[in-house]
LONU-601481 format. One line per field, with one value per residue (C-alpha): residue in one letter; y, x, z; residue number from 1. Coordinates in steps of 0.5 Angstrom, whole numbers. Last residue first. Layout:
! residues N
code = [A; ...]
y = [Y; ...]
x = [X; ...]
z = [Z; ...]
pos = [NUM; ...]
//
This chain:
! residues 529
code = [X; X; X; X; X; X; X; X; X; X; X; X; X; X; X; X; X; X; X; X; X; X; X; X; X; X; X; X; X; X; X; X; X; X; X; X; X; X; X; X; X; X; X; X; X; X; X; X; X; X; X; X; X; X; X; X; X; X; X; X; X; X; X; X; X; X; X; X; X; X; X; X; X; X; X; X; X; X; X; X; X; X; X; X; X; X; X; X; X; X; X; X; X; X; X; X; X; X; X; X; X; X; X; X; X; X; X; X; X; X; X; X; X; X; X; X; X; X; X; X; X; X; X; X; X; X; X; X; X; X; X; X; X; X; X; X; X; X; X; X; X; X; X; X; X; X; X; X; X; X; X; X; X; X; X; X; X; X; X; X; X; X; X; X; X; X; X; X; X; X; X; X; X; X; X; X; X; X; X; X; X; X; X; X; X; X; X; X; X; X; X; X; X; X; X; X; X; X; X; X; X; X; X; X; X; X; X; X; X; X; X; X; X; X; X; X; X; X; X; X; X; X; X; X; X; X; X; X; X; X; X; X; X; X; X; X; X; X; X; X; X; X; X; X; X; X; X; X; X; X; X; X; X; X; X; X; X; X; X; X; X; X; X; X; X; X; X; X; X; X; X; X; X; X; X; X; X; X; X; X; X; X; X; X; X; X; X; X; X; X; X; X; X; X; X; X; X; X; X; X; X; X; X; X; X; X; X; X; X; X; X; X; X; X; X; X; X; X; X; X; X; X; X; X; X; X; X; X; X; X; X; X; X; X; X; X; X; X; X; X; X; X; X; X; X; X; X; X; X; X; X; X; X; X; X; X; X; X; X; X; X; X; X; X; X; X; X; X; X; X; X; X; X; X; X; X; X; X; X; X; X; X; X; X; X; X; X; X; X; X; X; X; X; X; X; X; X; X; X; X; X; X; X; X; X; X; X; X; X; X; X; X; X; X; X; X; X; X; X; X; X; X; X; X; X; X; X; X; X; X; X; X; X; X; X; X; X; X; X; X; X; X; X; X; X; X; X; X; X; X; X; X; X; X; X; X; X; X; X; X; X; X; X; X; X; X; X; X; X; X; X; X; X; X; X; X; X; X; X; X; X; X; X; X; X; X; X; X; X; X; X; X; X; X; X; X; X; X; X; X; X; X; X; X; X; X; X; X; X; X; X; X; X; X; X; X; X; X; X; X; X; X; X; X; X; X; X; X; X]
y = [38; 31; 31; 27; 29; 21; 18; 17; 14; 15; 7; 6; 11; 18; 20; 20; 25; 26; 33; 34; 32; 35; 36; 29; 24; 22; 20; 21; 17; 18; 13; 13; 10; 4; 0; -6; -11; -17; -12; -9; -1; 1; -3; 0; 7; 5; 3; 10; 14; 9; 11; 19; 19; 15; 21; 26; 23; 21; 16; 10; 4; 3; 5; -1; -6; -3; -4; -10; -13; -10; -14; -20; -20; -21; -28; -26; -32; -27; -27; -26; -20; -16; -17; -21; -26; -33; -38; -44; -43; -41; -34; -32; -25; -21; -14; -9; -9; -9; -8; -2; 0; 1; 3; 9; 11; 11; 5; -1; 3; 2; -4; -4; -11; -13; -20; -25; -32; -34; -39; -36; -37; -30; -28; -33; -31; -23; -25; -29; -23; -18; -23; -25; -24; -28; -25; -29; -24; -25; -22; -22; -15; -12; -16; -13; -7; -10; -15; -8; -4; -10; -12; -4; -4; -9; -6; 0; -2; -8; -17; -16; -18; -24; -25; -32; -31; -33; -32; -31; -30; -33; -30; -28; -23; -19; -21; -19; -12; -11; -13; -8; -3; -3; -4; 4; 6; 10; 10; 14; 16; 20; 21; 18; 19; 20; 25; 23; 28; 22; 15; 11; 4; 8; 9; 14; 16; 19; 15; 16; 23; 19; 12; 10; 16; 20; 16; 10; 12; 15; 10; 4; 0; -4; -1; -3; -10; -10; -10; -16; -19; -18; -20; -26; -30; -30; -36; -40; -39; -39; -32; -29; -23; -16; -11; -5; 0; 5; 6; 13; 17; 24; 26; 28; 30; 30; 33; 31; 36; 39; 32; 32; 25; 24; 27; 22; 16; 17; 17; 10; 9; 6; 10; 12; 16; 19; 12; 11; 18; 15; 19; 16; 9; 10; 11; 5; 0; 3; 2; -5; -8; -6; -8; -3; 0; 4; 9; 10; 15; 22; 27; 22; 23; 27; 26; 21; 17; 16; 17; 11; 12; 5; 2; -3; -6; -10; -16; -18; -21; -19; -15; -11; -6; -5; 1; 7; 14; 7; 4; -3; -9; -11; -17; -22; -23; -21; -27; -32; -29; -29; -31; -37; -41; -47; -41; -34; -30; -29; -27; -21; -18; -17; -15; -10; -9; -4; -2; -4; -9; -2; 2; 9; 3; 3; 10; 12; 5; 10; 16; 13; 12; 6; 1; -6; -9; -5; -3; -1; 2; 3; 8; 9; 4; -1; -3; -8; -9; -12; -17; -20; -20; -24; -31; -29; -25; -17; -15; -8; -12; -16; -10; -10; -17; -19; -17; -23; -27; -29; -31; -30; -22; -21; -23; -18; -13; -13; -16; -11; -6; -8; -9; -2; -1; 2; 3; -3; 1; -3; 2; 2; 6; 13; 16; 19; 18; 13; 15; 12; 10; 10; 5; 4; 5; 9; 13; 14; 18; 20; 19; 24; 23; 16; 13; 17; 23; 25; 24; 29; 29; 26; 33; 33; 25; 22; 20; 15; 14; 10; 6; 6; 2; 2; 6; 5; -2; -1; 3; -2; -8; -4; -3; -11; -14; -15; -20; -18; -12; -17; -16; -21; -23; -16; -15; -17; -9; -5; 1; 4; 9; 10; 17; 16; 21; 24; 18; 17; 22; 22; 27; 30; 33; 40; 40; 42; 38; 42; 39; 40; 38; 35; 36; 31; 30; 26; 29; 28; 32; 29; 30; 30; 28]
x = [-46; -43; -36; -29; -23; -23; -23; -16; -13; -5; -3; -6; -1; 0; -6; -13; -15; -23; -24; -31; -38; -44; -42; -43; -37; -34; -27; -21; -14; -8; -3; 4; 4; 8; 13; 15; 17; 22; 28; 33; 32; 27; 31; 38; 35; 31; 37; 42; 35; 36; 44; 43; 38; 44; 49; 46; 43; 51; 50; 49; 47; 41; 44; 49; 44; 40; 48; 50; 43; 44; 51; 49; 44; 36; 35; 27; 22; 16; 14; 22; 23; 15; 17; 15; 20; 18; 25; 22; 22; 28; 31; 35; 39; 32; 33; 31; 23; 22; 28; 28; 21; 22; 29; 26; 23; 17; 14; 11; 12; 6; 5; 0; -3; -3; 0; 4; 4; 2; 3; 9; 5; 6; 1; -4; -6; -6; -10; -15; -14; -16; -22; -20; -21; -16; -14; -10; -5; -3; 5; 5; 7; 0; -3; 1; -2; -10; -8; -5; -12; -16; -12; -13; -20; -21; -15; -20; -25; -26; -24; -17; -12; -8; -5; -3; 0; 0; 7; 6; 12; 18; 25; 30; 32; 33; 26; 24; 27; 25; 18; 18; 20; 15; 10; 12; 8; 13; 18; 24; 20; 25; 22; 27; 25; 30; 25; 18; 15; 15; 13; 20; 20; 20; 16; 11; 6; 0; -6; -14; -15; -15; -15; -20; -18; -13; -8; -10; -7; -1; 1; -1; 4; 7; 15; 16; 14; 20; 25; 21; 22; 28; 30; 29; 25; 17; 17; 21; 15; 19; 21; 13; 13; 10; 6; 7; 2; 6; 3; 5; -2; -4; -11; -17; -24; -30; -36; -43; -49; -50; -51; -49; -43; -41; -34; -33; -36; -32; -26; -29; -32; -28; -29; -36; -38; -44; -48; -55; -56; -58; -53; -48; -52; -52; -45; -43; -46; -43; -37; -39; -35; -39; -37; -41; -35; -39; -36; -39; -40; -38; -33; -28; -25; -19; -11; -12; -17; -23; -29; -27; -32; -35; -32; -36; -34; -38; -39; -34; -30; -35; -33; -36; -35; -28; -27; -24; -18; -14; -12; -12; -15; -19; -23; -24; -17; -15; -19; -14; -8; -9; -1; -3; 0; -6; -11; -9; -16; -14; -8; -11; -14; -8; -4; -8; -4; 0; 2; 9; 6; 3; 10; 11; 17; 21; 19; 24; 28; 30; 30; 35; 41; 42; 49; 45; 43; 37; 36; 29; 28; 21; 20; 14; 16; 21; 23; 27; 26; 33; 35; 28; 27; 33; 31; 25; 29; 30; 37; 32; 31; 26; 21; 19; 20; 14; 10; 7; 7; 13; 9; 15; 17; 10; 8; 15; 14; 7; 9; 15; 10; 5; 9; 11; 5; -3; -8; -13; -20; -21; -21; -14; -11; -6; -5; 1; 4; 10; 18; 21; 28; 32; 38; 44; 49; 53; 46; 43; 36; 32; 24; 18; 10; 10; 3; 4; 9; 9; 12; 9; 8; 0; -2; -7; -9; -3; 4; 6; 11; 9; 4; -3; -9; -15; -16; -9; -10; -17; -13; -8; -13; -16; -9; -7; -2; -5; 0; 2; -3; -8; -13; -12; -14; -18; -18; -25; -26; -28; -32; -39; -38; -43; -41; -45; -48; -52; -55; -55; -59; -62; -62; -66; -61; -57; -53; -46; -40; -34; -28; -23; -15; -13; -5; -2; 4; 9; 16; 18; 19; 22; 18; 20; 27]
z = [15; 16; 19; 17; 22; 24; 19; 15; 9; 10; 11; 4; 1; -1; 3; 4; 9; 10; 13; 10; 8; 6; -1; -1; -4; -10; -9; -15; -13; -17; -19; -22; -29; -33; -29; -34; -29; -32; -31; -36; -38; -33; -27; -29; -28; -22; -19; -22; -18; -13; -12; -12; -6; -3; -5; -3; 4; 6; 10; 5; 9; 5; -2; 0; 0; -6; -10; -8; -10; -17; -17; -15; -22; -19; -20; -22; -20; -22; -14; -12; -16; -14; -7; -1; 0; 0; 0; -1; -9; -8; -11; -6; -6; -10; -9; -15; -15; -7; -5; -8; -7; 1; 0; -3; 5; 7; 10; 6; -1; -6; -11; -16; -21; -28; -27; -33; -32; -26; -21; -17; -11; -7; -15; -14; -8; -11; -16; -11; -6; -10; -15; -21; -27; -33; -39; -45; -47; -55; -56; -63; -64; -65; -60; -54; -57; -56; -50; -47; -48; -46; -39; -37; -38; -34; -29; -29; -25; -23; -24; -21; -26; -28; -36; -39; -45; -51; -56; -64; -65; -66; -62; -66; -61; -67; -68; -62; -62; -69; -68; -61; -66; -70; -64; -62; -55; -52; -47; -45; -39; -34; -27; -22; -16; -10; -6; -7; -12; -18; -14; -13; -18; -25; -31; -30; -33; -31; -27; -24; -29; -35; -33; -39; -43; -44; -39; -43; -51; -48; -45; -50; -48; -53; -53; -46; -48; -52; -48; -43; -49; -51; -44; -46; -40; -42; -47; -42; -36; -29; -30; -29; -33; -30; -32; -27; -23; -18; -12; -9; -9; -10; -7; -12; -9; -12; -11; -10; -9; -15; -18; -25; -25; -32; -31; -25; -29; -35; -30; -26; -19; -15; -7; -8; -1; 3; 1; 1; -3; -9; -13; -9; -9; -16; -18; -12; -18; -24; -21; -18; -13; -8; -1; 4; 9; 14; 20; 26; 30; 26; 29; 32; 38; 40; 39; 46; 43; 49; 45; 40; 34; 32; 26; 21; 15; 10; 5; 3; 10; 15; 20; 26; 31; 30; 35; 32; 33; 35; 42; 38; 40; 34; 31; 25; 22; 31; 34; 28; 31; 38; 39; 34; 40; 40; 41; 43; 45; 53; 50; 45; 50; 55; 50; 47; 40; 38; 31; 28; 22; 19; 18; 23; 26; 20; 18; 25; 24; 17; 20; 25; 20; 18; 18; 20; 28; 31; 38; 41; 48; 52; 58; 62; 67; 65; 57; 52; 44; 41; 47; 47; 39; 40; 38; 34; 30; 29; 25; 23; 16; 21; 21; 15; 14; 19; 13; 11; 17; 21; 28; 32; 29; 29; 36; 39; 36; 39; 46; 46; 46; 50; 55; 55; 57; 54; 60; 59; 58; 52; 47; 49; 54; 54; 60; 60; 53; 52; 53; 47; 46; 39; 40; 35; 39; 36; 33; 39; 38; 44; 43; 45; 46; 44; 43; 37; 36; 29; 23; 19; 11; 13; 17; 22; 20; 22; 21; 27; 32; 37; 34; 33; 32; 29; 24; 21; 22; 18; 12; 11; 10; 5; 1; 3; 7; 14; 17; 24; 24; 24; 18; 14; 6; 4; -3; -3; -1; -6; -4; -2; 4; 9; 15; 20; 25; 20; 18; 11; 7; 0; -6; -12; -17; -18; -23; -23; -20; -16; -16; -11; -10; -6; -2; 1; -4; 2; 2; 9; 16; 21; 28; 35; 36]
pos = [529; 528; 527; 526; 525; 524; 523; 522; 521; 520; 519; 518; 517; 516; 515; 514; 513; 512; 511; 510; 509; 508; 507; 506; 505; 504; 503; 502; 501; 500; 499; 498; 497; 496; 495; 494; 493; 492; 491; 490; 489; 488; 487; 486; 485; 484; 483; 482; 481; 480; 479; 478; 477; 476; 475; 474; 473; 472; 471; 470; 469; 468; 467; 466; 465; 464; 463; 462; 461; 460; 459; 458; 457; 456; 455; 454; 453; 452; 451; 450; 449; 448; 447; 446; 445; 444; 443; 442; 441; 440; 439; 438; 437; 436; 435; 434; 433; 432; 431; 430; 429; 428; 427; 426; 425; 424; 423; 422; 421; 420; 419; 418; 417; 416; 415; 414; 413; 412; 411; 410; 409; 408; 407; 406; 405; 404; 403; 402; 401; 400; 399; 398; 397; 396; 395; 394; 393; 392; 391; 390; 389; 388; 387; 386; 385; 384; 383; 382; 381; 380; 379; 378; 377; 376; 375; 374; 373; 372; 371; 370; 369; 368; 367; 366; 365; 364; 363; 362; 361; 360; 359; 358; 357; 356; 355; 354; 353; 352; 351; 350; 349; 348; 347; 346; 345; 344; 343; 342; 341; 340; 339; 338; 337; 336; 335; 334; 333; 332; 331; 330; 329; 328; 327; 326; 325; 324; 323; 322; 321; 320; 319; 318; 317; 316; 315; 314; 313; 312; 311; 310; 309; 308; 307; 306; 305; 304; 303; 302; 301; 300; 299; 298; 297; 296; 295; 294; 293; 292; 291; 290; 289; 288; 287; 286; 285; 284; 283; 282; 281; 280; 279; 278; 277; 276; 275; 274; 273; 272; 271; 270; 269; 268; 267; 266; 265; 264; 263; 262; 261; 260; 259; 258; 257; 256; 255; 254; 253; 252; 251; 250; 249; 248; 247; 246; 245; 244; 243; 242; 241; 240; 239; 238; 237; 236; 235; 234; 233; 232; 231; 230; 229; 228; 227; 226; 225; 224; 223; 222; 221; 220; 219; 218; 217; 216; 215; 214; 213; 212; 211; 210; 209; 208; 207; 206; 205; 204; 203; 202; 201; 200; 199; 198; 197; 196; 195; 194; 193; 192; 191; 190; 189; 188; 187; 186; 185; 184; 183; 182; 181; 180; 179; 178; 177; 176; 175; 174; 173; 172; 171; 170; 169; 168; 167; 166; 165; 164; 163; 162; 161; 160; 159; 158; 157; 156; 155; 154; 153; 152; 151; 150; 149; 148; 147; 146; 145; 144; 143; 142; 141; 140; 139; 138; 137; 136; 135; 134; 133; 132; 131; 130; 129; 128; 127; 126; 125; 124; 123; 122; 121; 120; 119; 118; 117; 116; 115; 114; 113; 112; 111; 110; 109; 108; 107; 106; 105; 104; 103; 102; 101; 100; 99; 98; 97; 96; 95; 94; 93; 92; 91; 90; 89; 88; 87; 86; 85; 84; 83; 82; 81; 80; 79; 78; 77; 76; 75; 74; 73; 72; 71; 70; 69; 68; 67; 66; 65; 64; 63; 62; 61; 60; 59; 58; 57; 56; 55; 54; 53; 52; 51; 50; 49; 48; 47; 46; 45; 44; 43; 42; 41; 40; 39; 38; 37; 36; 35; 34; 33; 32; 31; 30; 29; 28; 27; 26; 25; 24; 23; 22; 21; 20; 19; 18; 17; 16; 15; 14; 13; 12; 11; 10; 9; 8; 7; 6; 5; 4; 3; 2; 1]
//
C-alpha cells in the first residue's frame, strides 16, 4: 500500500490587500518569519509536544511514512518507498528508500529505525503514548520493531486496522533519528536526549543550524533530501510575542512573514505588497475546569458554563477570521465530526441551571492563559459573560510552556487553551477528551481528562476503546460522533470553536504549506521571487 487518502482540509485561500507602501527586503535566499515561539518546551522528537515543536520535528525529520509538503492529505512514502500490510498477523513491513542518508552523511538503516522507536518508547517522555497504544513497551519493543537489510518489520498488539498503525507511525514521536550521532552524544543514559532538545539528527528537508530557546530558530536547507532540496537557504524564526510588533516588522520588511498578528490587524494591513493566506485548521479551543477545585465539580456548573460563552459575540470580532464555532472534540470536515452547536451565549439560563442546582454564587476562579493574541482578548470576553452569571474569573498570563506546565500539573483552576490530534485518526481526540481509565495523581496521561482530574464515567471509556477496535469503518465514525455527543452534553471541557489560521507574508513569497496541523507546517516548496 503506497498511499491512504485522508480528509484533511488543505486548501488556502488568498486575500489580496491593497495600497501600495515603501517596502524593505530580507535576504533573497532566506525566508525571515516572526512568530511566537516560547510555547517550545523540547525538540527531540521523543518528547517535543508543542505546536511549534511540531513544525521543527516536521522540518528536521522524517518517517517512514509521512504526509508531506506536495499534498498534506496524502499519506505518503517517506524513508519507506513501499510497505505491505498483514492484518492476521498484526505486521506492516517497510521496504526503506535506496540511498536515503541524514544530513550527516550517515546512510539511514534499519538500525536506525528500531533505535528511534525503540528511545522513545525507553525514555517514555510526553508523547511516547502515541506509539505505546500500539501494545509496544520497554520490555518488548525488540520483539515488536525488528529488521535486516533494507527491510524493516513492525508488530502491533490490539484490534486495529493498518490504517490506524499506518497514522500512528506518520505521527512526530515516530520520526527518525541519526543513531550513530546521536549515541556519541548520549550522556548518563539519556539516549541523547539532552543533545537533541538543542540540536537535531534527522534526514529532514532541513538542518537545524542554531536554536535558541525564546529567542530564534535557524534552519539550514539540506541539499541532499531525497524529495529535492529546499527552495530557500535557510529559514529564520524570530521569536516575537508582540502582534502589534510582527505587524510592523512585516511592513518594515525585516521579515518575509507574520504568523500571530491578530484579526483586526490583518484588516488593517494596507501594503499592496503583502497578502494574506487562510489555512484551516484542526485544533479545537476549549475551557476547561480542573475537578480537584470543589467549586468546579457539579456538572451544573460545567452545563451552564456552556450558556455563558459569548460565541457569536467573539467570532464577529476579536476571533473573527481566525476561529468558527464548533463545539465537539473532532475538527468539522474530518470524517466522524460531529458538528451540531446547540449552544448559545444565554446567561438567564445558565442562572437557572445554577440555581436549580442550587449552588451559590458568586464563585472565583482562577483562570490560565497564554499572555498573546488572541487568548488575552479571549479571557476578557469569558471573564465578562461568566460575570453575568456570578462565575467572576481571575485571569493569570503566562507564557506557552508555562501555562501548559501548569496545566500537565494539574495545578490549575480553569485553562483557556487548544488541543489538535496527535495523529489523524478520530481516536486521537477521543482518547484525549473522553478516555480517562486511571485518574491517579501518578498516573500521568497526556489528555485534557486526566490534566482537569476528570473520573471519566467507565462506561464512556468502554465506548472510545471500542470505537477503536471497531471494524466496520461505517460503524466506527458513528461512535465518535455518539462520543463527542456525550462529551458536549456532560464533561468538565466546554469545546467552544475550530481554528483557522490567517498568515501575512510578502507578495514575493510563495509555496509555503501550512496544514490541518502543527505537523503539516512545511518550507520546503517556499520561494522568494
Amino acid at each position: 500500500m503506497r498511499h491512504l487518502r485522508t480528509a484533511l482540509l488543505a486548501s488556502a485561500l488568498v486575500l489580496p490587500l491593497a495600497a501600495p507602501a515603501a517596502f524593505a527586503e530580507t535576504p533573497a535566499d532566506v525566508l525571515v518569519v516572526a512568530q511566537n515561539i516560547d510555547d517550545i518546551v523540547a525538540i527531540d522528537p521523543a518528547q517535543a509536544y508543542e505546536f511549534t515543536s511540531g513544525e521543527l520535528v516536521t522540518n528536521l525529520y522524517d518517517r517512514l511514512v509521512q504526509y508531506d509538503a506536495d499534498d498534506t492529505t496524502v499519506l505518503a512514502a517517506g524513508l519507506a518507498s513501499d510497505w505491505q500490510t498483514d492484518p492476521e498477523a498484526k505486521t506492516i513491513t517497510f521496504t526503506l528508500r535506496d540511498g536515503a542518508t541524514f544530513a550527516s552523511g550517515n546512510p539511514v538503516t534499519a538500525e536506525d529505525v528500531i533505535y528511534s522507536f525503540s528511545r522513545v518508547v525507553k525514555l517514555n517522555l510526553t508523547p511516547a503514548f502515541i506509539l505505546t497504544q500500539l501494545g509496544w513497551s520497554a520490555d518488548n519493543i525488540g520483539e515488536m520493531v525488528t529488521g535486516e537489510g533494507n527491510t524493516v518489520t513492525v508488530k502491533y498488539a490490539g484490534d486495529f486496522s493498518p490504517a490506524f498503525v499506518l497514522n500512528v507511525l506518520a505521527a512526530r514521536p515516530a520520526s527518525i533519528v541519526d543513531s550513530v550521532l546521536v549515541k556519541e552524544h548520549e550522556v548518563d543514559g539519556d539516549m541523547g536526549n539532552a543533545w537533541l532538545n538543542a540540536n537535531a539528527a534527522g534526514s529532514g528537508p532541513f538542518t537545524l543550524q542554531r536554536y535558541t530557546a525564546g529567542q530564534m530558530v535557524r534552519m539550514q536547507a539540506n541539499p541532499t533530501y531525497f524529495n529535492g532540496a529546499p527552495k530557500v537557504e535557510s529559514v529564520i524564526l524570530r521569536h516575537v510575542a508582540e502582534s502589534a510588533t510582527q505587524q510592523l516588522l512585516l511592513e518594515q520588511g525585516d521579515v518575509d512573514m507574520a504568523r500571530n498578528l491578530t484579526p483586526d490587524q490583518i484588516a488593517g494591513l494596507n501594503s499592496g505588497e503583502i497578502k494574506v493566506e487562510t489555512f484551516p485548521q484542526a485544533a479545537v479551543h476549549f475551557l476547561s475546569f480542573n475537578q480537584k477545585t470543589e467549586s468546579l465539580t457539579n456538572p451544573a456548573v460545567w452545563e451552564a458554563a456552556r450558556y455563558l460563552v459569548d460565541y457569536k459575540g467573539m467570532t464577529d470580532t476579536i476571533i473573527k477570521g481566525q476561529m468558527e464555532v464548533h463545539q465537539a472534540f473532532w475538527p468539522k470536515g474530518f470524517p466522524g465530526s460531529y458538528d451540531e452547536t446547540p449552544f448559545s451565549y444565554n446567561p438567564e439560563k445558565a442562572k437557572s441551571i445554577l440555581s436549580e442546582a442550587g449552588i451559590e454564587t458568586p464563585i472565583t476562579v482562577s483562570l490560565d492563559v497564554i499572555n498573546a493574541a488572541p487568548f488575552t482578548d479571549m479571557a476578557q470576553s469569558l471573564q465578562a459573560s461568566f460575570a453575568d452569571a456570578g462565575i467572576n474569573f481571575e485571569i493569570l498570563p503566562g507564557t506557552g510552556s508555562q501555562v501548559i506546565t501548569k496545566y500537565r500539573e494539574r495545578s490549575h483552576q480553569a485553562m483557556l487553551l487548544y488541543w489538535g490530534p496527535d495523529f489523524m485518526d478520530p481516536h486521537s481526540n477521543a482518547k484525549a477528551f473522553a478516555y480517562n481509565s486511571n485518574n491517579a495523581d501518578d498516573a500521568y496521561a497526556a489528555t485534557t481528562t486526566w490534566r482537569n482530574a476528570w473520573a471519566v464515567p467507565e462506561e464512556m471509556n468502554k465506548k472510545t476503546m471500542a470505537a477503536l477496535s471497531e471494524s466496520d469503518a461505517g460503524k466506527r465514525l458513528e461512535m465518535y460522533q455518539e462520543l463527542q455527543q456525550e462529551v458536549q452534553e456532560s464533561s468538565p471541557v466546554v469545546i467552544m470553536f475550530q481554528a483557522a489560521y490567517q498568515v501575512a507574508m510578502s507578495e514575493h513569497v510563495s509555496g509555503y504549506v501550512n496544514g490541518a496541523t502543527s505537523d503539516f507546517v512545511y518550507y520546503r516548496l517556499v520561494a522568494k521571487d
